[in-house]
C-alpha positions in Angstrom: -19.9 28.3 -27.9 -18.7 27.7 -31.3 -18.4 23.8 -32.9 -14.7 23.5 -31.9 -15.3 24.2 -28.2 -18.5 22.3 -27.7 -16.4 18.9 -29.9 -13.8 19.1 -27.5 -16.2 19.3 -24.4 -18.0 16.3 -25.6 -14.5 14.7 -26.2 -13.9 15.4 -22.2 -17.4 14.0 -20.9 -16.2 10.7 -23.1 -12.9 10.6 -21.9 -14.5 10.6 -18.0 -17.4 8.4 -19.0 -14.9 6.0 -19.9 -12.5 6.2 -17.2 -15.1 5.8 -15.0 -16.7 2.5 -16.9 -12.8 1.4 -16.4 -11.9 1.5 -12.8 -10.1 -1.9 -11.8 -11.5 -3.9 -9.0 -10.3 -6.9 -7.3 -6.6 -5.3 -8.1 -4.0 -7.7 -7.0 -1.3 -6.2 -3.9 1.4 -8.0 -3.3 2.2 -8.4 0.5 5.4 -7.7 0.8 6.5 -8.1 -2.1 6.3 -11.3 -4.7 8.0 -13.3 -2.5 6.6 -16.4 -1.7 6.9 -19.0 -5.0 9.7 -17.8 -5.7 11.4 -18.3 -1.7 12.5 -14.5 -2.1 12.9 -12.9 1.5 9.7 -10.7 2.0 10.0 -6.9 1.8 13.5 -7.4 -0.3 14.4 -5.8 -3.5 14.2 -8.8 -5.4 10.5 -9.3 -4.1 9.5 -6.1 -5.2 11.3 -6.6 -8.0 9.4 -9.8 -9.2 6.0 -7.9 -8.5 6.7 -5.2 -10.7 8.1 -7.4 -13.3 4.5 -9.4 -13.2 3.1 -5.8 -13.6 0.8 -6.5 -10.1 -1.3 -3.2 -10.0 0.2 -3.1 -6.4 3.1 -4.0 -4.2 3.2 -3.4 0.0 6.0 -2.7 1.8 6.9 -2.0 5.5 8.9 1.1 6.9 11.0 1.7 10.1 13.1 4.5 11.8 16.6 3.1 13.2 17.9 5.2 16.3 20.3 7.2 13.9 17.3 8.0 11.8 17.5 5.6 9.1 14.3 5.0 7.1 14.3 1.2 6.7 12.3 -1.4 5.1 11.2 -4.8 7.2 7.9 -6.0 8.5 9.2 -7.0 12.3 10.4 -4.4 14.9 13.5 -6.2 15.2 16.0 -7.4 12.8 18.1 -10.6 13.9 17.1 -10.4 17.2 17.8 -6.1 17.2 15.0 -3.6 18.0 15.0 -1.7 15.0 14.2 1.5 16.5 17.1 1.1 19.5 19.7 0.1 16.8 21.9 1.9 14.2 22.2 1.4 10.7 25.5 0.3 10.6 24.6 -2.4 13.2 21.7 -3.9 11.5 23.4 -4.6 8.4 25.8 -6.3 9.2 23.3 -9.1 8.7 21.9 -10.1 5.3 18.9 -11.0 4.1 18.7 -14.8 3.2 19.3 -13.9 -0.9 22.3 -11.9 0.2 20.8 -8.4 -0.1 21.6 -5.9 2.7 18.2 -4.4 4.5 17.0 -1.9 1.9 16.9 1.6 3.3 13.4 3.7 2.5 15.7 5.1 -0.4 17.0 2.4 -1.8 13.8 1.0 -2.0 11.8 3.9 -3.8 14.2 4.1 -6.0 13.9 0.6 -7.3 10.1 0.6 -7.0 10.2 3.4 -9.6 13.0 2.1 -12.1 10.9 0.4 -15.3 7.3 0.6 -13.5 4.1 1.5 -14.9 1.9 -0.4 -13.5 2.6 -1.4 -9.9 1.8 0.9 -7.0 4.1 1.1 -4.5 1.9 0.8 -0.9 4.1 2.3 2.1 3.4 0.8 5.7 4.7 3.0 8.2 5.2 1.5 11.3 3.5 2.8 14.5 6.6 3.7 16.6 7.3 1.1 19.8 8.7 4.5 21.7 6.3 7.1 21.4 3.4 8.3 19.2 5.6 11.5 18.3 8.3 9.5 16.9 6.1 7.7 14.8 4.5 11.3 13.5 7.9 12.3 12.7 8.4 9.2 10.6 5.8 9.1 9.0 7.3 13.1 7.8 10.3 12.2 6.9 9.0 9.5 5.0 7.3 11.8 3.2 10.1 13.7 2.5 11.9 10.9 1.1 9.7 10.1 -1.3 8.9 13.4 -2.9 12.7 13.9 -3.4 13.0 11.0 -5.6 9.7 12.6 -7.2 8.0 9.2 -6.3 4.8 10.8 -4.7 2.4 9.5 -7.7 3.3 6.3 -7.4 2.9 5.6 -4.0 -0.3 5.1 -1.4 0.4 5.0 2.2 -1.5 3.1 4.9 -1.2 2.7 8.9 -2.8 1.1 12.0 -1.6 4.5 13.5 -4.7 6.8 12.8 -2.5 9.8 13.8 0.6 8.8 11.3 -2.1 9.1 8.4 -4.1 12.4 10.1 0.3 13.8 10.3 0.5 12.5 6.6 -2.4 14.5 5.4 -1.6 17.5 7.5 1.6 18.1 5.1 0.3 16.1 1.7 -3.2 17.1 0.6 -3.3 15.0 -2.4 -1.7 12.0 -1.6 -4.1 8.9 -1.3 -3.9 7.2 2.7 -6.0 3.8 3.9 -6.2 3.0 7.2 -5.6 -0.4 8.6 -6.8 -0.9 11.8 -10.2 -1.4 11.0 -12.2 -0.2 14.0 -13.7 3.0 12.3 -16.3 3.3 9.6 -16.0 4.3 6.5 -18.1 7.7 7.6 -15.6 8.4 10.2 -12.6 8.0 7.7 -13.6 9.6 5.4 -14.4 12.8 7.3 -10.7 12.9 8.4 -9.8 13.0 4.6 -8.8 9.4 4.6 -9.0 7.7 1.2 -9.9 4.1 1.5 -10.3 1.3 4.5 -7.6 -1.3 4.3 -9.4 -3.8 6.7 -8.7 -7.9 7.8 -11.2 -9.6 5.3 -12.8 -10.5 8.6 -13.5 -7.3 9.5 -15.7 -6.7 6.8 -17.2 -10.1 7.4 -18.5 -8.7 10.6 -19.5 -5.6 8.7 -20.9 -6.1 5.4 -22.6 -2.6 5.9 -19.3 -1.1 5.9 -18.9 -2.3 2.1 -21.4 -0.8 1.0 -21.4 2.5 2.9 -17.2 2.7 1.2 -19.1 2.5 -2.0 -21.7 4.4 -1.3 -19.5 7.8 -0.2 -17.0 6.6 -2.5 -13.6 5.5 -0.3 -11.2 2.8 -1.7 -11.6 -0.9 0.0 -8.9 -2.6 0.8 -8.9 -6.4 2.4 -5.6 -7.9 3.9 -3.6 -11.0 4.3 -6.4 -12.9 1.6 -4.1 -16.3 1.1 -7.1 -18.8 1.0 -8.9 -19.3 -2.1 -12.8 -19.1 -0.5 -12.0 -15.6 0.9 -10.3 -14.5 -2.3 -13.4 -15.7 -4.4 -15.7 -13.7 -1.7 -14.0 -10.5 -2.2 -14.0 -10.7 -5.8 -17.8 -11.1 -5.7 -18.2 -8.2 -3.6 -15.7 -6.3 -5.8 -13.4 -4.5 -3.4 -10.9 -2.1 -4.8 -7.6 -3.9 -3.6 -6.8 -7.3 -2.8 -3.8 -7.7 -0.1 -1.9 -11.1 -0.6 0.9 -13.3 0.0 -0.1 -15.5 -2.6 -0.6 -12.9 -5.8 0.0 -16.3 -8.4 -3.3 -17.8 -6.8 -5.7 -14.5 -6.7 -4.7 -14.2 -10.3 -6.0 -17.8 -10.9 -9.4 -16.8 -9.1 -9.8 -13.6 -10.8 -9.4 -15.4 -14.0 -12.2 -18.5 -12.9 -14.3 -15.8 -11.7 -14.5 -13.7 -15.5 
């Protein structure tokens, strides 16, 4: 190997020495959206917006199918009294959002969350389906699809309580990172479905502090959701999860600061 190739293997191993020194922990996620201070409605445009304009490392966000197929974005199953999944499009907005906006479609959305951001990742609930564990499969496909065609895959992780929406995800997507939520399986068992991470209740790991370190120990992202007090935030920093869930991202930025 002549001096050329061997400087710019050594320039490689530094390069991956130091990404590895530099993984973020403790990363802030935004339930939601940024919504609270500010009294924007949650999973709206202008939450999202306000997390990627105070460049969170992660923003969540909640997706539906309406009965003409329309991806949607809300946390509830309904929408002003109207089961998402039994009502079309054209029905459901005609309602606004409190700030005016019209419920985002899956589209919409996406194409926002990309528009101006390097540094928030966009984190896609889908929904398990209300009608039938097929329908949610085929959800959680054509939100796939929706996302690669605005080329969006890189920036986004998606997570379920549906173990079968993220097994249907990975069946078509080898690459793209998946958490589950439900938080009845170990780490072990995730990750030999080619799972990425546990996205757990704080409490669940609470009654499983071996689960933490088994995720570290085989390597799979944790996750810990809704953290809004400041005592659970300042015991997840110390254990150093991955992610942080919150509705409160202003507060966990406080703690991570107190806590350097």
């Amino acid at each position: 190997m002549n001096i050329l190739k061997i400087s710019r293997v050594l320039s490689l191993m530094l390069v991956a020495v130091f990404a590895s020194c530099n993984v973020q922990k403790n990363a802030i996620v935004a339930h939601r959206g940024a919504w609270k201070k500010n009294s924007f409605p949650e999973n709206s445009i202008a939450s999202l917006r306000h997390a990627i304009d105070l460049k969170l490392p992660g923003s969540e966000f909640d997706v539906w199918r309406t009965a003409d197929d329309s991806l949607v974005i809300n946390h509830d199953a309904h929408f002003n009294k109207l089961l998402i999944e039994q009502t079309n499009y054209s029905d459901l907005i005609k309602f606004k959002l409190s700030n005016g906006e019209k419920l985002p479609t899956l589209y919409e959305y996406i194409a926002e969350g990309i528009k101006n951001n390097k540094h928030t990742l966009l984190v896609c609930e889908i929904k398990p389906s209300e009608i039938s564990k097929e329908r949610g499969k085929e959800t959680a496909i054509k939100t796939v699809e929706t996302i690669k065609k605005l080329k969006a895959d890189k920036k986004i992780c998606y997570i379920s309580f549906d173990y079968d929406i993220l097994k249907q995800i990975r069946a078509i997507d080898s690459k793209t990172n998946l958490q589950y939520l439900e938080g009845n399986k170990s780490p072990i068992e995730v990750k030999a479905d080619k799972i990425n991470g546990v996205d757990y209740h704080y409490s669940v790991f609470k009654k499983h502090p071996d689960w933490i370190k088994e995720a570290k120990d085989i390597k799979i992202i944790l996750n810990a959701w809704t953290v809004n007090e400041a005592t659970d935030m300042d015991w997840l920093i110390d254990q150093k999860f991955d992610y942080i869930t919150t509705n409160e991202p202003e507060l966990l930025k406080e703690r991570l600061n107190i806590k350097k």
